[in-house]
mmJSON file of the N, C-alpha and C atoms, coordinates in Angstrom:
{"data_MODEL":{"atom_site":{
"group_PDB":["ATOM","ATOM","ATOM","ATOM","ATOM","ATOM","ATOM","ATOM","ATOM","ATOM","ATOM","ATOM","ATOM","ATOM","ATOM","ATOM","ATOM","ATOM","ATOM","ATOM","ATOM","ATOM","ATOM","ATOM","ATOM","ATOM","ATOM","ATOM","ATOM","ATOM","ATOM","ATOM","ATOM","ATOM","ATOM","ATOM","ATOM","ATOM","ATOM","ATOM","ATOM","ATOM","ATOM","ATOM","ATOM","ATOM","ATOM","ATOM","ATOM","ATOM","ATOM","ATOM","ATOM","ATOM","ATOM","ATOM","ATOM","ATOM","ATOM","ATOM","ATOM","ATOM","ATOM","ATOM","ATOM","ATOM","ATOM","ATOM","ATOM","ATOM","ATOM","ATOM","ATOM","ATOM","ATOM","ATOM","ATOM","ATOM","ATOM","ATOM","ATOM","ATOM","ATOM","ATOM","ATOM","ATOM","ATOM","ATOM","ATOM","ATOM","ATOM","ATOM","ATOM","ATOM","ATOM","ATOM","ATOM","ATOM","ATOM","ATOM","ATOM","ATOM","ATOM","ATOM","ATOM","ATOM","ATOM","ATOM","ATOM","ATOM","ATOM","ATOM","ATOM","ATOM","ATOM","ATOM","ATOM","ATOM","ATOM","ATOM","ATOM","ATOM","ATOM","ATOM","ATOM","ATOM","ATOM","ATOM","ATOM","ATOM","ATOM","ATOM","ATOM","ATOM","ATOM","ATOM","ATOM","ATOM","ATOM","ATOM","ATOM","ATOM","ATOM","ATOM","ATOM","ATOM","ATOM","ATOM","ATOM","ATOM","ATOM","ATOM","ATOM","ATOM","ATOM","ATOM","ATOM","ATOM","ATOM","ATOM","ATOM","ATOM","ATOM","ATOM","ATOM","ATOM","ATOM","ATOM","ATOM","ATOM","ATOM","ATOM","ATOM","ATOM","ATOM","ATOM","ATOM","ATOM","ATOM","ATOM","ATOM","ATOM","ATOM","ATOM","ATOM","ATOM","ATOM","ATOM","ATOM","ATOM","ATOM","ATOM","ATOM","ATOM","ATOM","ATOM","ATOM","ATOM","ATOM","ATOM","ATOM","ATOM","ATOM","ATOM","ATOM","ATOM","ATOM","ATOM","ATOM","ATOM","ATOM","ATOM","ATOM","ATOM","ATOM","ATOM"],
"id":[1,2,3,4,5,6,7,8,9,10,11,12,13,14,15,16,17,18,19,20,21,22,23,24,25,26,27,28,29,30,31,32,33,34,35,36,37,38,39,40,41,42,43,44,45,46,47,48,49,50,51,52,53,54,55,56,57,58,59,60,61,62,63,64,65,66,67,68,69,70,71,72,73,74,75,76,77,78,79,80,81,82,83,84,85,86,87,88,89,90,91,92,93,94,95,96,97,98,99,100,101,102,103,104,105,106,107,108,109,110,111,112,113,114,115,116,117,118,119,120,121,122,123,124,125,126,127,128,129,130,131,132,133,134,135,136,137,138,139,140,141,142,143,144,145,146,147,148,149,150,151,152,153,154,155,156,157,158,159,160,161,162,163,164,165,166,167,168,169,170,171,172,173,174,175,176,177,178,179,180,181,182,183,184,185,186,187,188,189,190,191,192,193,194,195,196,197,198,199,200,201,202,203,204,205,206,207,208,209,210,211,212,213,214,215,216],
"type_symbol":["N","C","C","N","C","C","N","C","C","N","C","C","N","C","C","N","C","C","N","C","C","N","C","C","N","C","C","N","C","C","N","C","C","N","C","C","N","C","C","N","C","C","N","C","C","N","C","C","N","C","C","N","C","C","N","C","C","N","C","C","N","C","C","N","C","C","N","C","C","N","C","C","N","C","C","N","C","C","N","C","C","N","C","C","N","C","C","N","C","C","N","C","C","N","C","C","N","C","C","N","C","C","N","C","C","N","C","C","N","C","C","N","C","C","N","C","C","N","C","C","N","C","C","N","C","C","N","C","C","N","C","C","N","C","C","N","C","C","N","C","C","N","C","C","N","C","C","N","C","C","N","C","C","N","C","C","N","C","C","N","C","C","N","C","C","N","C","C","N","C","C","N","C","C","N","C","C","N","C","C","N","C","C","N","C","C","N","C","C","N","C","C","N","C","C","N","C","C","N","C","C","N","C","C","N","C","C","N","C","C","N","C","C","N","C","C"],
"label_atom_id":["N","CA","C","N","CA","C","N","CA","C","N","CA","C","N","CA","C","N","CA","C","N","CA","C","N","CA","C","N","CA","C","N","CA","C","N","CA","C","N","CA","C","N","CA","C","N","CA","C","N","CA","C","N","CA","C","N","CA","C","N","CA","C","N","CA","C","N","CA","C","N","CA","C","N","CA","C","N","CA","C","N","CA","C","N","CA","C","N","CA","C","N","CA","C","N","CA","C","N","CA","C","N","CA","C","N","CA","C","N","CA","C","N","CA","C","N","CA","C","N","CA","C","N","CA","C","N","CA","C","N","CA","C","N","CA","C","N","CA","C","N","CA","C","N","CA","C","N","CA","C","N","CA","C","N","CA","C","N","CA","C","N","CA","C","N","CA","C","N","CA","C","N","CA","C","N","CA","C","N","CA","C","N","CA","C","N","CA","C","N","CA","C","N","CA","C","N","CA","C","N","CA","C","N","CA","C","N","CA","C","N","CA","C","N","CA","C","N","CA","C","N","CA","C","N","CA","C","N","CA","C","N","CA","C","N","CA","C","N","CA","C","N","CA","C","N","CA","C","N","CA","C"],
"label_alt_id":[null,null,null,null,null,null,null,null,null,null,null,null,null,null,null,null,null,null,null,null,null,null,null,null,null,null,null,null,null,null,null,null,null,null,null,null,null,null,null,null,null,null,null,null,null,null,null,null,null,null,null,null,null,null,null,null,null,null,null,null,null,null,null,null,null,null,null,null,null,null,null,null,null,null,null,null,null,null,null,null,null,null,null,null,null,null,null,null,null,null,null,null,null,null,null,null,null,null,null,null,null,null,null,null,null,null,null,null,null,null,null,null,null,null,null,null,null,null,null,null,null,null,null,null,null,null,null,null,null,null,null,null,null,null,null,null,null,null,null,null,null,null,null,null,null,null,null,null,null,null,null,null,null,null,null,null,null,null,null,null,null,null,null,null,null,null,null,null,null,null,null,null,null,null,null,null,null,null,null,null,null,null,null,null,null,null,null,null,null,null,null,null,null,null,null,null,null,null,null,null,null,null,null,null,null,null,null,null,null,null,null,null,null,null,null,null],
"label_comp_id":["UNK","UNK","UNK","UNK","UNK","UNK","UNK","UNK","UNK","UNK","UNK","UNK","UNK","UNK","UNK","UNK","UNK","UNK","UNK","UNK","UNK","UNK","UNK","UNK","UNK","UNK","UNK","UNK","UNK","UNK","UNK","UNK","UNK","UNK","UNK","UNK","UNK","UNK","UNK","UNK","UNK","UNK","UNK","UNK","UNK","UNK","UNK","UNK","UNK","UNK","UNK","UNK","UNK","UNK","UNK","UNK","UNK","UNK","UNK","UNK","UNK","UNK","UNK","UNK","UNK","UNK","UNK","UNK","UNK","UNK","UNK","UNK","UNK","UNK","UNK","UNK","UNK","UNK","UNK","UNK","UNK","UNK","UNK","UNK","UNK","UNK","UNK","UNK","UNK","UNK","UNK","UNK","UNK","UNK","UNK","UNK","UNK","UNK","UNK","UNK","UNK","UNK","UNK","UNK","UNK","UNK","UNK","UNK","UNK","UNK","UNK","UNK","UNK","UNK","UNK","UNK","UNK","UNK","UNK","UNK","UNK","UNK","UNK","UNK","UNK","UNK","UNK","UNK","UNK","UNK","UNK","UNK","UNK","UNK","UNK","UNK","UNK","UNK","UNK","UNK","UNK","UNK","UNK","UNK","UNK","UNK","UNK","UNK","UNK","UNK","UNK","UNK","UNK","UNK","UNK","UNK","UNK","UNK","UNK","UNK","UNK","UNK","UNK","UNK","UNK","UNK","UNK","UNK","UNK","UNK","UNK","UNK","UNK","UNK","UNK","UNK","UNK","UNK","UNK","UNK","UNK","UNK","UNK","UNK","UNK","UNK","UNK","UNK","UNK","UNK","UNK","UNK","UNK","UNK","UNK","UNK","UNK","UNK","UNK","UNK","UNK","UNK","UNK","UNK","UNK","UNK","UNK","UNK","UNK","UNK","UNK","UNK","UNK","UNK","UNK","UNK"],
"label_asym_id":["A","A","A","A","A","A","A","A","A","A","A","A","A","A","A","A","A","A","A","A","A","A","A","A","A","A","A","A","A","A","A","A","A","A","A","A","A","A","A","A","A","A","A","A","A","A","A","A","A","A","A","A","A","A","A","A","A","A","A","A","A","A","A","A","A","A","A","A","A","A","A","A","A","A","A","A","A","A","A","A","A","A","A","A","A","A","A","A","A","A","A","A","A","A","A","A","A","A","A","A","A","A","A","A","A","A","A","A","A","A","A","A","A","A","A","A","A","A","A","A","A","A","A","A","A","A","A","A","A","A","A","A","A","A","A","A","A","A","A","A","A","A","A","A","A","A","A","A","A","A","A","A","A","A","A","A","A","A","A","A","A","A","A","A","A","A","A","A","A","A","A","A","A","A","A","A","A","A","A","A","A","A","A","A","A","A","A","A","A","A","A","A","A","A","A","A","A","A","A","A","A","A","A","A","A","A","A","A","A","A","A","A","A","A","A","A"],
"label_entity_id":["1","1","1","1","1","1","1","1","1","1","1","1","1","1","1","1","1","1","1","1","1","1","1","1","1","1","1","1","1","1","1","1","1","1","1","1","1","1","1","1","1","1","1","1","1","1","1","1","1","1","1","1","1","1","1","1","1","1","1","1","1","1","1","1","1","1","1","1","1","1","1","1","1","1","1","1","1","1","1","1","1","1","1","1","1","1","1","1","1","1","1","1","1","1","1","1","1","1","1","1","1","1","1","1","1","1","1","1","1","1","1","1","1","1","1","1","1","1","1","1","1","1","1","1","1","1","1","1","1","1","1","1","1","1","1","1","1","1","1","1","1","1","1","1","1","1","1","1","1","1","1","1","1","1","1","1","1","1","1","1","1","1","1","1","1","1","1","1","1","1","1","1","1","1","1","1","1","1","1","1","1","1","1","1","1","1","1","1","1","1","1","1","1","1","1","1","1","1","1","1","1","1","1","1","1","1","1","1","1","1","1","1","1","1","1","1"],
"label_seq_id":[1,1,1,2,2,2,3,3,3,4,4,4,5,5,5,6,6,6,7,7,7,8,8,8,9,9,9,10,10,10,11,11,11,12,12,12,13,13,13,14,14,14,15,15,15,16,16,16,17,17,17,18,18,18,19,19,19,20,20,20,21,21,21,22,22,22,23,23,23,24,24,24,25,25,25,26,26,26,27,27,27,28,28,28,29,29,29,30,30,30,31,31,31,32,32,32,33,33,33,34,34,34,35,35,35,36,36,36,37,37,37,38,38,38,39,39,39,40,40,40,41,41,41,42,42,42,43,43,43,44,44,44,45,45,45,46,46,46,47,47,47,48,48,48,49,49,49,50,50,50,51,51,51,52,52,52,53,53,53,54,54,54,55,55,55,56,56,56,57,57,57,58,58,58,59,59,59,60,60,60,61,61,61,62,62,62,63,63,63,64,64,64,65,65,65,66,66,66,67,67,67,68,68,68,69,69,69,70,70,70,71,71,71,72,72,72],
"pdbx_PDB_ins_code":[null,null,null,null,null,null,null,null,null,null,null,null,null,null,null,null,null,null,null,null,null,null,null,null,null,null,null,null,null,null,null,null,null,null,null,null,null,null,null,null,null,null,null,null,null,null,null,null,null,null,null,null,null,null,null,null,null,null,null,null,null,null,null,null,null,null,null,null,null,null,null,null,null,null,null,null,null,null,null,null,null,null,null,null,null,null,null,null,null,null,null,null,null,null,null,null,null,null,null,null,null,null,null,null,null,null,null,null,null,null,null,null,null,null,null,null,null,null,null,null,null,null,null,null,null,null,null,null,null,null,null,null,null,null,null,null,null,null,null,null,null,null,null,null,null,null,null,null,null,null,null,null,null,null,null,null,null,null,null,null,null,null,null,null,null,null,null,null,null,null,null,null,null,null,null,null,null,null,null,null,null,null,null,null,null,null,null,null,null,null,null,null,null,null,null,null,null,null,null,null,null,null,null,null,null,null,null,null,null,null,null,null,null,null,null,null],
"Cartn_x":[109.811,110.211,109.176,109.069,107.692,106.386,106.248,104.885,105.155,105.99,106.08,106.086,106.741,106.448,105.466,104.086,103.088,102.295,102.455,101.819,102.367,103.466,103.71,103.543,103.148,102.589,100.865,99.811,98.486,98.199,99.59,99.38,99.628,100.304,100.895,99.385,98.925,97.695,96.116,96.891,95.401,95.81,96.944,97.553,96.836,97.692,97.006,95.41,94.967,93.579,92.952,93.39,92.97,93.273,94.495,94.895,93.534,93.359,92.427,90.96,90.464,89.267,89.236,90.43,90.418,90.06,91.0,90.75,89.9,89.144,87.974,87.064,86.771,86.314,86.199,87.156,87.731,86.912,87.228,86.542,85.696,84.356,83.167,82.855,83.009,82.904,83.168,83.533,83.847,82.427,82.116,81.161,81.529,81.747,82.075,81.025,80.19,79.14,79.226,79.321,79.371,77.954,77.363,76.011,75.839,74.933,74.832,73.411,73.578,71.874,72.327,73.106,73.685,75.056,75.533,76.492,77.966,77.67,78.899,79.04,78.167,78.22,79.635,79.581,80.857,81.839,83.039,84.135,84.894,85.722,86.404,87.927,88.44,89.408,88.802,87.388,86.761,86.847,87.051,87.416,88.747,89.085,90.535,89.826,90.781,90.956,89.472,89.483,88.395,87.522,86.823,85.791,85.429,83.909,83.853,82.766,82.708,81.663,80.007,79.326,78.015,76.913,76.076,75.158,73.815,73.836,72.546,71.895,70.443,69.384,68.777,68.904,68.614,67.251,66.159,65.038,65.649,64.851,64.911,63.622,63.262,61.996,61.939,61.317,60.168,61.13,60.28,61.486,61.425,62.085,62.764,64.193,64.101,65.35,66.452,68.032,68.931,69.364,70.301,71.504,72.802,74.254,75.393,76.483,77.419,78.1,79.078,78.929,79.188,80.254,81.163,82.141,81.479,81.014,81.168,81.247],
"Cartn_y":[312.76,314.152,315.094,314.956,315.564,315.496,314.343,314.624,315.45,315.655,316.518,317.958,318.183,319.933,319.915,318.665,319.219,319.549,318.853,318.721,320.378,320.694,321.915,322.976,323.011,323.983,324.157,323.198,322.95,323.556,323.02,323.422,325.633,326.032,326.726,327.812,327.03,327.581,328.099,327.017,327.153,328.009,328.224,329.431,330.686,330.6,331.885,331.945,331.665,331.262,331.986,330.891,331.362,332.848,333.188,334.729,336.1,335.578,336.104,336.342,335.343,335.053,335.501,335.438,336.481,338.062,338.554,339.589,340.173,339.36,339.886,340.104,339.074,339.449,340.393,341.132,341.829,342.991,343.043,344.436,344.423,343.496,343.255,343.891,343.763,344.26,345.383,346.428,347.697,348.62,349.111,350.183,351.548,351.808,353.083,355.078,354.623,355.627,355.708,357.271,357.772,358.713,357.868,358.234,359.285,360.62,361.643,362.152,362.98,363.651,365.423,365.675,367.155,367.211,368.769,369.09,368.701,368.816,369.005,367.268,366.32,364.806,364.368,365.105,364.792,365.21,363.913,364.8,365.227,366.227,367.239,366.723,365.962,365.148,364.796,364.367,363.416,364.381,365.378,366.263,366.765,366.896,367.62,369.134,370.3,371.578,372.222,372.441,373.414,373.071,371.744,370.865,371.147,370.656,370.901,369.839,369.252,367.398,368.391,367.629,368.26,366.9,366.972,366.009,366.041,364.898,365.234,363.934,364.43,363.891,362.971,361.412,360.91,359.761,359.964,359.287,358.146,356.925,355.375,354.932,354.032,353.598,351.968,351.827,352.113,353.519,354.509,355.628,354.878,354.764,356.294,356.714,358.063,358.534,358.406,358.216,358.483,359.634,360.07,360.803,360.128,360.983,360.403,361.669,361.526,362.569,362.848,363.681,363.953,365.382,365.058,366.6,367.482,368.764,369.519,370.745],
"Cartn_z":[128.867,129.027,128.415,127.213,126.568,127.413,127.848,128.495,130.448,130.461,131.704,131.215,130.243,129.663,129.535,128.911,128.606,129.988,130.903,132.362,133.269,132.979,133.301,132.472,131.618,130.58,130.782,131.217,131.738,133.731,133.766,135.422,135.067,134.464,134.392,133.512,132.876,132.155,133.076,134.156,135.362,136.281,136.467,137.377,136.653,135.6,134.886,134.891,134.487,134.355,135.557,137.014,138.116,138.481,138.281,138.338,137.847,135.965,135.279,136.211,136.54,137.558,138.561,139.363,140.668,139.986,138.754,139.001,138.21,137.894,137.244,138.199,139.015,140.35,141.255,141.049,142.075,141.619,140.315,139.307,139.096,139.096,139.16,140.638,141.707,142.731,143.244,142.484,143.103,142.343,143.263,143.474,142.901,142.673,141.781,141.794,142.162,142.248,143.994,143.964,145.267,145.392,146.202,146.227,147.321,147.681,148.366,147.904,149.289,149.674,149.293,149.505,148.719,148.337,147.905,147.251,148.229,149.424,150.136,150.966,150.601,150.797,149.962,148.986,147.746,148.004,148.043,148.308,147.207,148.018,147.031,146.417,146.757,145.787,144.587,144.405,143.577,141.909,141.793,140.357,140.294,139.304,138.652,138.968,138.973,139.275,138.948,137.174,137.045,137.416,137.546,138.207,139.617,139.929,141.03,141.664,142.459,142.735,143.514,142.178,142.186,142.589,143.548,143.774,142.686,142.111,141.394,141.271,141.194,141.499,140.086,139.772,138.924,139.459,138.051,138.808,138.331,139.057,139.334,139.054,138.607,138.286,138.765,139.66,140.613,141.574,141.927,143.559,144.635,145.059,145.519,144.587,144.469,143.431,143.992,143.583,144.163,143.271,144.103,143.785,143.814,142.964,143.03,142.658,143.046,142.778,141.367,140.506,139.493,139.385,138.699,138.5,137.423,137.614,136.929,137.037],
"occupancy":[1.0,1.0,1.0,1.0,1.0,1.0,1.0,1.0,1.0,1.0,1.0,1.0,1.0,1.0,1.0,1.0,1.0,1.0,1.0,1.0,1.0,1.0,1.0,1.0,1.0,1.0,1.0,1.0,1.0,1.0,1.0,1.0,1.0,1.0,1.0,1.0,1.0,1.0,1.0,1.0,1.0,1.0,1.0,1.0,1.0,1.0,1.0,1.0,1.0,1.0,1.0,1.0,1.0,1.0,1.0,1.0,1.0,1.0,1.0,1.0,1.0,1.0,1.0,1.0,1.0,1.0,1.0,1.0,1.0,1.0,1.0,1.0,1.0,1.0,1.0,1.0,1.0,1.0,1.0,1.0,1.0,1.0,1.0,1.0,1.0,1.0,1.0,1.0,1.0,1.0,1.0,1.0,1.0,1.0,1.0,1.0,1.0,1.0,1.0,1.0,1.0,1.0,1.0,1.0,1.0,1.0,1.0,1.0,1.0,1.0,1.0,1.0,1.0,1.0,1.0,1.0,1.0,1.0,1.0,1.0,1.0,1.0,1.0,1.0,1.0,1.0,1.0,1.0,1.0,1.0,1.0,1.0,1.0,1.0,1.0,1.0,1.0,1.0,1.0,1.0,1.0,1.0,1.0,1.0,1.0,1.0,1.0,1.0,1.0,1.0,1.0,1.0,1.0,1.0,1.0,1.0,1.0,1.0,1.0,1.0,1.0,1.0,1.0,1.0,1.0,1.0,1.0,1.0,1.0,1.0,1.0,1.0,1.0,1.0,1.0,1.0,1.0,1.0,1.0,1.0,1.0,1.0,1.0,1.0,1.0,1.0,1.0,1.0,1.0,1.0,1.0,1.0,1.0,1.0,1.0,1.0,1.0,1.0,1.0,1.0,1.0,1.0,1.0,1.0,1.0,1.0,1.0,1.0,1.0,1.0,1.0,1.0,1.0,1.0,1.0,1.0],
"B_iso_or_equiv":[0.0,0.0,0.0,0.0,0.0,0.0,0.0,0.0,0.0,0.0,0.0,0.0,0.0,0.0,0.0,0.0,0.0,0.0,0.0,0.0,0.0,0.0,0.0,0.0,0.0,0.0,0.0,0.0,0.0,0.0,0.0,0.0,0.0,0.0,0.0,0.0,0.0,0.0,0.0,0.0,0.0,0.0,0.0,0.0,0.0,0.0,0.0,0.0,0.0,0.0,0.0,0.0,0.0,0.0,0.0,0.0,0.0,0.0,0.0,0.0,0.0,0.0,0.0,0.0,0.0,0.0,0.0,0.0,0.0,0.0,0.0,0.0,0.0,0.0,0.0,0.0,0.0,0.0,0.0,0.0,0.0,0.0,0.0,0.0,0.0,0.0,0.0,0.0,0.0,0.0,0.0,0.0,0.0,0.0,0.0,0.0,0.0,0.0,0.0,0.0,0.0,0.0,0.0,0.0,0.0,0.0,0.0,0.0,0.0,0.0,0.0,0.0,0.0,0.0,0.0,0.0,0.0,0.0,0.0,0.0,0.0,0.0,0.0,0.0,0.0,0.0,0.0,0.0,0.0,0.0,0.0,0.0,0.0,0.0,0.0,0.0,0.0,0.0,0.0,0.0,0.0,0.0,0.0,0.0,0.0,0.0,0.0,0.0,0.0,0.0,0.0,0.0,0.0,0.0,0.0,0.0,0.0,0.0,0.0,0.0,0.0,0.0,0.0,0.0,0.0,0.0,0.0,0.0,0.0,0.0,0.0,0.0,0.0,0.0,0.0,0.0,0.0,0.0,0.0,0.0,0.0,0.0,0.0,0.0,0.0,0.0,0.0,0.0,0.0,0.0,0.0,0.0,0.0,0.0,0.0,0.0,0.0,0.0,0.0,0.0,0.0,0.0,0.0,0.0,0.0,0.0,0.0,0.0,0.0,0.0,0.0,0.0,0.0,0.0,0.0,0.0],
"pdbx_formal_charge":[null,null,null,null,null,null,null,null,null,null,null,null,null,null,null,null,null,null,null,null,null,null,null,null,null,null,null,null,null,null,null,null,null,null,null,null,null,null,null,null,null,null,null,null,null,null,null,null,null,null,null,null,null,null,null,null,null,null,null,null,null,null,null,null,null,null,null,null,null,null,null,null,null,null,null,null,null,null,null,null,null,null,null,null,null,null,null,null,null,null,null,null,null,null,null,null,null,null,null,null,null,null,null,null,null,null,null,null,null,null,null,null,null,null,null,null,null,null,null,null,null,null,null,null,null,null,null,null,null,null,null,null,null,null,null,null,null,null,null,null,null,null,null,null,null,null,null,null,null,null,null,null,null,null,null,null,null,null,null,null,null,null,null,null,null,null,null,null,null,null,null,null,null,null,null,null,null,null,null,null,null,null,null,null,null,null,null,null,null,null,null,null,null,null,null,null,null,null,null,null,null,null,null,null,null,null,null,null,null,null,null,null,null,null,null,null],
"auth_seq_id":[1,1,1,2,2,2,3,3,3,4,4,4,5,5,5,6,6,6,7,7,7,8,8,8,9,9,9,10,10,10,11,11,11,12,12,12,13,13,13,14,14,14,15,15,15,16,16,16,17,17,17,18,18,18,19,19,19,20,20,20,21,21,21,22,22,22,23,23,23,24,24,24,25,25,25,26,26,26,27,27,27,28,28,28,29,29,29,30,30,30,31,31,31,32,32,32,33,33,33,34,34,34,35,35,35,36,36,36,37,37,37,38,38,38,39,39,39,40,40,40,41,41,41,42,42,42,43,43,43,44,44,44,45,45,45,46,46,46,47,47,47,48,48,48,49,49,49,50,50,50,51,51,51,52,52,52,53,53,53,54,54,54,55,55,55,56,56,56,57,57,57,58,58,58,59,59,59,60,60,60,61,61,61,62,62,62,63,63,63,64,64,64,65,65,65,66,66,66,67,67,67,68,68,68,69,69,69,70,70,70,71,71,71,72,72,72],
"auth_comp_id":["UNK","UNK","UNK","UNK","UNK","UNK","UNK","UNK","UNK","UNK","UNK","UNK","UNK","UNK","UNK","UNK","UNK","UNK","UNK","UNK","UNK","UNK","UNK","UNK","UNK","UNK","UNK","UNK","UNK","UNK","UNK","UNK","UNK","UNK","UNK","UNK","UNK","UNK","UNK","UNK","UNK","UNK","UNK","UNK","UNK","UNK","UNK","UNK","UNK","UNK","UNK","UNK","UNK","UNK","UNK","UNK","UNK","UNK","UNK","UNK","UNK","UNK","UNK","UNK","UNK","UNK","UNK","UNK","UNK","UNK","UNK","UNK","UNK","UNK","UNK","UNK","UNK","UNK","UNK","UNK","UNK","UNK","UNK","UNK","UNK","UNK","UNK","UNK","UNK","UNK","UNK","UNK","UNK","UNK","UNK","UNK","UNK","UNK","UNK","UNK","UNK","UNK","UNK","UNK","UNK","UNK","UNK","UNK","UNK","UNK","UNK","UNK","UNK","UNK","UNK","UNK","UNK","UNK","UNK","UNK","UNK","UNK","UNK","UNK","UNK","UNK","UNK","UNK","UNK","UNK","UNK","UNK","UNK","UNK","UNK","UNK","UNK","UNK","UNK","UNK","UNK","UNK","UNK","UNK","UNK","UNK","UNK","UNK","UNK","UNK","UNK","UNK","UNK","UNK","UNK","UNK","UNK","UNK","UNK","UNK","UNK","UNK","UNK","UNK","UNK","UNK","UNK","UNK","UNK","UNK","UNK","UNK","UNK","UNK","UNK","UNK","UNK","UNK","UNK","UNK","UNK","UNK","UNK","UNK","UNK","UNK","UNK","UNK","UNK","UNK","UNK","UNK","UNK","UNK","UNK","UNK","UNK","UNK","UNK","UNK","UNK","UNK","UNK","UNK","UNK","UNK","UNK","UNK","UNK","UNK","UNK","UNK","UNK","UNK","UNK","UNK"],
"auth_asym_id":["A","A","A","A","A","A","A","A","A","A","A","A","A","A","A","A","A","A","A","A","A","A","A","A","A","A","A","A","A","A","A","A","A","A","A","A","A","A","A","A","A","A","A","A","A","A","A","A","A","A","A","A","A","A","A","A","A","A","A","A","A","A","A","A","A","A","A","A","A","A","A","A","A","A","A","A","A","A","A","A","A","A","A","A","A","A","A","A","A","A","A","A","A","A","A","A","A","A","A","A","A","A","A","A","A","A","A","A","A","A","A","A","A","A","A","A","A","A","A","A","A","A","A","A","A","A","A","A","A","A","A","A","A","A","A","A","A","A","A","A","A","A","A","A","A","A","A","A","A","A","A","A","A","A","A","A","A","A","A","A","A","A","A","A","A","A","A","A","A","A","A","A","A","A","A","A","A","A","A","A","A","A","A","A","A","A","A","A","A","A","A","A","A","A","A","A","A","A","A","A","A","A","A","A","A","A","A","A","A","A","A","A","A","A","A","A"],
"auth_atom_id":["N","CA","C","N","CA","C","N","CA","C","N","CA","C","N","CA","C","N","CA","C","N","CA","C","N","CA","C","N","CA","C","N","CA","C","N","CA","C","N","CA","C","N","CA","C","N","CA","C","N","CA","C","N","CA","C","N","CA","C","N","CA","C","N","CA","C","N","CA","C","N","CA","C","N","CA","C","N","CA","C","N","CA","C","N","CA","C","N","CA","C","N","CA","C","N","CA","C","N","CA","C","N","CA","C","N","CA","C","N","CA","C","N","CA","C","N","CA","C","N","CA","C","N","CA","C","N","CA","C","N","CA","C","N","CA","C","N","CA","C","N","CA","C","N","CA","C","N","CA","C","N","CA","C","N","CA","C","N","CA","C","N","CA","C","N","CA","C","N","CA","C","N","CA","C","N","CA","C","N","CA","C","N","CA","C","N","CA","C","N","CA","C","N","CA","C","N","CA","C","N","CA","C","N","CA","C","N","CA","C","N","CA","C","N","CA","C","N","CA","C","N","CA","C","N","CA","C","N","CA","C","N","CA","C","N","CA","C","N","CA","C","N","CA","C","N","CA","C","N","CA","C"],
"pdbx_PDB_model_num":[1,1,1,1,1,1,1,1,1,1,1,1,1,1,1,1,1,1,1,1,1,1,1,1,1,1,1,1,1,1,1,1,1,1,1,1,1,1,1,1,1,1,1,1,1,1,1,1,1,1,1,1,1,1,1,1,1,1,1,1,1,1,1,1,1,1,1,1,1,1,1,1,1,1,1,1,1,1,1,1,1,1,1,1,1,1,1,1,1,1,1,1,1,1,1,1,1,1,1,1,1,1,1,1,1,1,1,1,1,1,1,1,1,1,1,1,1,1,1,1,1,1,1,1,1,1,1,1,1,1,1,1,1,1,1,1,1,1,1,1,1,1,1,1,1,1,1,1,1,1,1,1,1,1,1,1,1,1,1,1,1,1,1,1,1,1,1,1,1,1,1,1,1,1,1,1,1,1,1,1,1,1,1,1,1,1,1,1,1,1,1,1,1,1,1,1,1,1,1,1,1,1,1,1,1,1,1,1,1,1,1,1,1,1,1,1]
}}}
């Protein structure tokens, strides 16, 4: 009997486990920077009220520069 709790307590550890890994995954993979060539590329959901989504121009080393859209 003991050794079946322990066997379902290990199976039960790799579930989890696997769960953890998916979603780390998942979050490793999202892109987050909304990249644009001007002000109005940005959309306008992307700030709270007083804010306003500004394209700006950050160098890259080796260029070509990008831009990305930023609230302010």
């Amino acid at each position: 009997m003991q050794r079946l709790e322990n066997t379902t307590e290990v199976v039960m550890l790799i579930y989890v486990m696997i769960i953890f890994l998916c979603l780390l995954l998942v979050t490793m993979n999202v892109n987050a920077v909304i990249k644009c060539f001007q002000d109005s590329d940005c959309p306008k959901y992307m700030c709270m009220f007083p804010l306003k989504p500004k394209c700006v121009y950050i160098l890259v080393f080796p260029p070509p520069w990008t831009a990305q859209c930023i609230c302010d």
